[in-house]
N, C-alpha and C positions, 0 to 999 in steps of 0.2 A: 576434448571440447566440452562445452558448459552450456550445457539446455537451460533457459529461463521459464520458469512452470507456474503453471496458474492450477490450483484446485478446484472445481467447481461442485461442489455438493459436498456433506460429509456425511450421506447418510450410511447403511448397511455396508455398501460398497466402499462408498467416498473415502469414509472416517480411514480403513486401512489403504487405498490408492494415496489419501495424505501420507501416511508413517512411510509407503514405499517411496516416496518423493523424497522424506526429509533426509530416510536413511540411504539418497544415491548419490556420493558423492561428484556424479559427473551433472547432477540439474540442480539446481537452484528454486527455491520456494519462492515466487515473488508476490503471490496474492491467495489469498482462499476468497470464494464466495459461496456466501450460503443465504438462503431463501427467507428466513425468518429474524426478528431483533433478540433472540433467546441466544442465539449463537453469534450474533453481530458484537465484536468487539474482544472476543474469547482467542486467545494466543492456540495457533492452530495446533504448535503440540500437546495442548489440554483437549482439542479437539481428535486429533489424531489419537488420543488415549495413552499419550506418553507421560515421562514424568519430570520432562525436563519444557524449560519455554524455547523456542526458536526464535522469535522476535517479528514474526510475522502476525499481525492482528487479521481477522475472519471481517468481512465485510459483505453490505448489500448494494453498494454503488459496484456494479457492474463496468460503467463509461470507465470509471475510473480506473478500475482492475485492468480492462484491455488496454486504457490509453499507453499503460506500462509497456507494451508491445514485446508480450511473453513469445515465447518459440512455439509453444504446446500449450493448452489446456485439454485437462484430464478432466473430460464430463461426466460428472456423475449424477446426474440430478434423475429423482422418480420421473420418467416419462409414461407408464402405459394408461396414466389417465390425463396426462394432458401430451400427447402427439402432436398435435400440430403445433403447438409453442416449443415443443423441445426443437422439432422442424426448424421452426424459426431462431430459437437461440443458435444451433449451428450454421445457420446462414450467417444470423451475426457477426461470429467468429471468426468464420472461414474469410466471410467477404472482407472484413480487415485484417486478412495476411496474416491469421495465427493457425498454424495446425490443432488439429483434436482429437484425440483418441478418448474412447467410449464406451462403456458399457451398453448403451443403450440411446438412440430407439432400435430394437435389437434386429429388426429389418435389414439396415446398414451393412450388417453383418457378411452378404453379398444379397444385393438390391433388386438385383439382373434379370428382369420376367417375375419378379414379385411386385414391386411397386408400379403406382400409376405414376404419370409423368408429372402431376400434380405437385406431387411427392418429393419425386427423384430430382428432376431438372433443374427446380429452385436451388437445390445444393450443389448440385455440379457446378451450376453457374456461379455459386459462390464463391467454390473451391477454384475457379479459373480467372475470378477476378480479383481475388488475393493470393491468387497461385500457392494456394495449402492445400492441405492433404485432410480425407479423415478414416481413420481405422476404427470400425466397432467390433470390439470382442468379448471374450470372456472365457467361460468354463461350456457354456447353452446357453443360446448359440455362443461356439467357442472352441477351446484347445482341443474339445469333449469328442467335439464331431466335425473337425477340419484335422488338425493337426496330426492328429494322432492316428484317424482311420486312413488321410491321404498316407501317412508314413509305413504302414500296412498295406496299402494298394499299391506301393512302390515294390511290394514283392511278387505280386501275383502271377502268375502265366494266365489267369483267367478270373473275369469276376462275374457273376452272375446279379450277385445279390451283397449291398452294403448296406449294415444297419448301424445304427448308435442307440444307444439305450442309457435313459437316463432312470434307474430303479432308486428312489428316495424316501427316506421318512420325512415330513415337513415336519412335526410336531415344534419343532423348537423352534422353525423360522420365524422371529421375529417383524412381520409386516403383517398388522391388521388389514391393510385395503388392499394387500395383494392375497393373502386367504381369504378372507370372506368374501369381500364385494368383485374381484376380479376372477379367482378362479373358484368362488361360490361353495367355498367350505362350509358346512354346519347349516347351509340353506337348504330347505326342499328339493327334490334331485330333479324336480320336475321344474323349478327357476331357473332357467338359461344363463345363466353366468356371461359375461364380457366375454372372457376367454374362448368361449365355447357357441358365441354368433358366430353364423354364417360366414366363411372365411377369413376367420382370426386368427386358428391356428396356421394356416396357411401362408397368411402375412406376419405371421412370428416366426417361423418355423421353416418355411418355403426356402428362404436362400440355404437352408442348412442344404437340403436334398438336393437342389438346381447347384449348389458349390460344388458338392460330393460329386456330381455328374457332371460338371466340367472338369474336375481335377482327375475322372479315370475315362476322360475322354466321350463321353454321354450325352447325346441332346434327347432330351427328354420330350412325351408328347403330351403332359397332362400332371397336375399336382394336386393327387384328392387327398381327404381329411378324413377319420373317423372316432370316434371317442365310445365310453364304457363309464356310469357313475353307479357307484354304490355306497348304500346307506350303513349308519353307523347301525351294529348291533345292540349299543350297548353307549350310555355315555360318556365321556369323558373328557377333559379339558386336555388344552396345548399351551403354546405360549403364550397365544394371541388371543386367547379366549374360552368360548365352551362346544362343543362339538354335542347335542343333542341326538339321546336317540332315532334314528330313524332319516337324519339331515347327513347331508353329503360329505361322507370320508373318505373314499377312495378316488383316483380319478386312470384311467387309461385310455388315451389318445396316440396315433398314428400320424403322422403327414406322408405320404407317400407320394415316390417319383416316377412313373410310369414309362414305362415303353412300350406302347400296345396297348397286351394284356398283363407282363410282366413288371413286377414291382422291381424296380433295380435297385432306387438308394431309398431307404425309410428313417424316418427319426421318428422314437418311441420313446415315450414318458412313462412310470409310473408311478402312482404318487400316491400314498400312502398317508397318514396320521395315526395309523396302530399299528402294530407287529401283525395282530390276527386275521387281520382284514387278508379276504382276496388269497387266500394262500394256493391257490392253482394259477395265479399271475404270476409273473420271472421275479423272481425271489434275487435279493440283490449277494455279492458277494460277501459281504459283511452285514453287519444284522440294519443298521443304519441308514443304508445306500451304496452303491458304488454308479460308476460310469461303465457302460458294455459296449464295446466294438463288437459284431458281428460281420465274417467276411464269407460267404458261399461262393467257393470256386475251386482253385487249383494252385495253391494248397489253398485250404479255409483256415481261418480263425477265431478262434475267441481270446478278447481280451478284457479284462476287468482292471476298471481304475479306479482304488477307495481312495477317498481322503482324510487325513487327520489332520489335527494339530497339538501341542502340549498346551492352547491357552485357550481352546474350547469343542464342540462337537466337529461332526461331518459337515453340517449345514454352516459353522463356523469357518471351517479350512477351505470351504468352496468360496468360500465370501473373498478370503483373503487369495485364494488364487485366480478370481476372473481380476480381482484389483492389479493383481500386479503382472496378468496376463496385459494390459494395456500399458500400464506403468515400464515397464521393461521393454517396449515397443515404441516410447517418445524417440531415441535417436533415428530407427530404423524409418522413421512416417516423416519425421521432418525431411528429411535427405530423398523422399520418395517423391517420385514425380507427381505434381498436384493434379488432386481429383482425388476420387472414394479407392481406397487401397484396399485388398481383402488378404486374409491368409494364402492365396494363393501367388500372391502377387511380394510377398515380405521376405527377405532369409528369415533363416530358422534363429532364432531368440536367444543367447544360451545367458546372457548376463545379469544374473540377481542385483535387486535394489541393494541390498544388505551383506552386503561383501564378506561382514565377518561375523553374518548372523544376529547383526544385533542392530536396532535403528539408532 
C-alpha cells in the first residue's frame, strides 16, 4: 500500500524526514510546506539536500497542501517558541482527517498527567472528529528513552530504579534560539533561560518518566525537576556563536518520577559545549555523546547508545534518526486507532525508508 505525505518544515529535522519520504518507496511526496518565501517554490529534493529534482515544488499555502487530503503529514516545524500555534496547527490537521507524526511539541510524546486539559483535549477532539491519529517522537523524548529502556525492562525480574541519560556535546548544533535564548548558553548563569522556568523541564520531559512508569507497570506519586549550570572557564566559540568566559556552558538537569521517597524512572541530561567542562559529570561513552539506559534491579544494566554517520558528526546522525524515527512510523499511525498513539501503544518499527541505502 501507498501512503500520500505531506512535509511540514524542513528545517534541522524536517530537511532529512523530507529525503526519508522521497527515498520510501511505499509513500508518496504530495506536498512540502515551509514557513518562509526563501524556500517557497524550491523542488523539495534541493530541499531535502539531494541531488536529483522530484517534482514536488515547497509551498506556503497550507489550504492548499491539505486540500490534497494526504494520509500523513510529517510535522516538523520549530515549536518550543511558539506552542500554542504548533497546538493549533495540529488540530488543523488532525480535525481534517489527516494523520501526523512529529517531532515536536515534544510533550505529545506521552501527554498523560503532564498536560493541562487546555492543551490536551483540543487535540484529542481533533483526532476524533477527523478520526486520525498523532505520534510524537524522536531520539529525546524518543527511541532514547521509550524503546529501548522498555525493551530492557522486558528482562527484568525486578526494577528498582530506570534511568536514561542523554550525555552530549552541543558545540556543533546548529540552532541559535534553541542554544542561547531557550536553553541560555553563553548567557549569565544567573539568567533563567526558558528551558529552565518553573516547570518546563517537567512539561518537556515528564511524559518520558510517567511513560517509563506505565510501560513497567508504575503509578507514580509526584514529578520533580532539578538542574546544575556552569560557567565557561575560558572562551570559546561553537556553531552557533561565541560562548564568553564566565557565561553558561555546561547544563545538568533531572526530571524525576517518584514514588514516596524513591526515585524510580529519572531522565538526565547532560550537556556540555567543551570536552573539559564538568569532568566529575557522566562522561559520555564516546568523546562526543552517547545515549545511557540505566537499569537497578535484578539483573541491572548498563547500556550506551553512540551515534554516527559517514555525512556528518554525533549531533548530525541524531538529527537524522529522530527524522526517520517518525518517518518509518507513517504506516504503523495511519492504521492506528485515532487519537494520541504513543510508543507504547505502536509494534516495534523494523522497516527503513531507504531500502538499499540510498534515497
Amino acid at each position: 500500500m501507498t501512503y500520500r505525505v505531506v512535509q511540514w518544515g524542513t528545517g534541522n529535522v524536517g530537511k532529512h524526514a523530507l529525503a526519508g519520504v522521497i527515498a520510501n518507496p511505499d509513500l508518496e511526496l504530495t506536498g512540502v510546506w515551509v514557513s518562509g518565501p526563501a524556500k517557497a517554490g524550491q523542488d523539495a529534493g534541493a530541499l531535502a539536500g539531494l541531488d536529483h529534482s522530484v517534482g514536488v515544488a515547497a509551498s506556503m499555502d497550507a489550504d492548499a497542501i491539505l486540500a490534497a487530503k494526504p494520509d500523513c503529514v510529517v510535522y516538523c516545524s520549530m515549536t518550543d517558541n511558539r506552542l500554542f500555534e504548533a497546538v493549533g496547527d495540529l488540530q488543523r490537521i488532525l480535525s481534517a482527517g489527516i494523520n501526523v507524526v512529529a517531532c515536536a511539541p515534544v510533550f505529545f510524546q506521552y501527554p498523560y498527567g503532564v498536560l493541562p486539559d487546555e492543551l490536551l483535549k483540543p487535540v484529542e477532539e481533533a483526532a476524533a472528529q477527523g478520526n486520525s491519529s498523532l505520534f510524537v517522537n524522536g531520539i529525546d523524548p524518543g527511541f532514547a528513552n521509550d524503546l529501548l529502556p522498555l525493551a530492557l525492562a522486558g528482562t527484568c525480574l525486578r526494577i528498582d530504579q530506570l534511568r536514561c541519560i542523554e550525555i552530549v556535546d552541543y558545540a556543533s548544533y546548529d540552532n541559535r534560539e534553541v542554544m542561547f535564548d531557550i536553553m541560555g548558553f553563553g548567557k549569565p548563569v544567573d539568567d533563567i533561560p526558558l528551558l529552565l522556568q518553573p516547570g518546563v523541564l517537567s512539561l518537556a520531559w515528564g511524559g518520558v518518566v510517567r511513560q517509563l512508569a506505565a510501560g513497567i507497570g508504575v503509578t507514580l506519586d509526584t514529578v520533580t525537576e532539578t538542574y546544575e549550570r556552569i560557567p565557561a572557564a575560558h572562551s570559546f566559540d561553537i556553531a552557533t556563536g561565541h560562548i564568553a568566559e564566565g557565561t553558561a556552558a555546561a547544563l545538568r538537569f533531572e526530571v524525576r518520577g517518584m514514588v514516596g521517597d524513591d526515585v524510580v524512572t529519572v531522565l538526565e541530561h547532560v550537556t556540555r559545549l567543551h570536552p573539559d567542562l564538568c569532568p566529575d559529570w557522566p562522561q559520555p561513552a564516546e568523546q562526543q555523546g552517547s545515549y545511557r539506559v540505566e537499569i537497578t534491579g535484578e539483573p541491572s544494566y548498563a547500556m550506551d547508545l553512540v551515534t554516527s554517520s559517514r555525512n556528518g558528526d554525533h549531533n548530525y546522525a541524531t538529527l537524522v534518526g529522530t527524522a526517520m524515527r517518525i518517518v518509518n512510523a507513517i504506516p504503523a499511525v495511519v492504521q492506528a486507532p485515532p487519537g494520541i498513539v504513543t510508543a507504547l501503544d505502536l509494534p516495534l518499527i523494523t522497516s527503513p525508508a531507504a531500502r538499499n541505502g540510498k534515497p
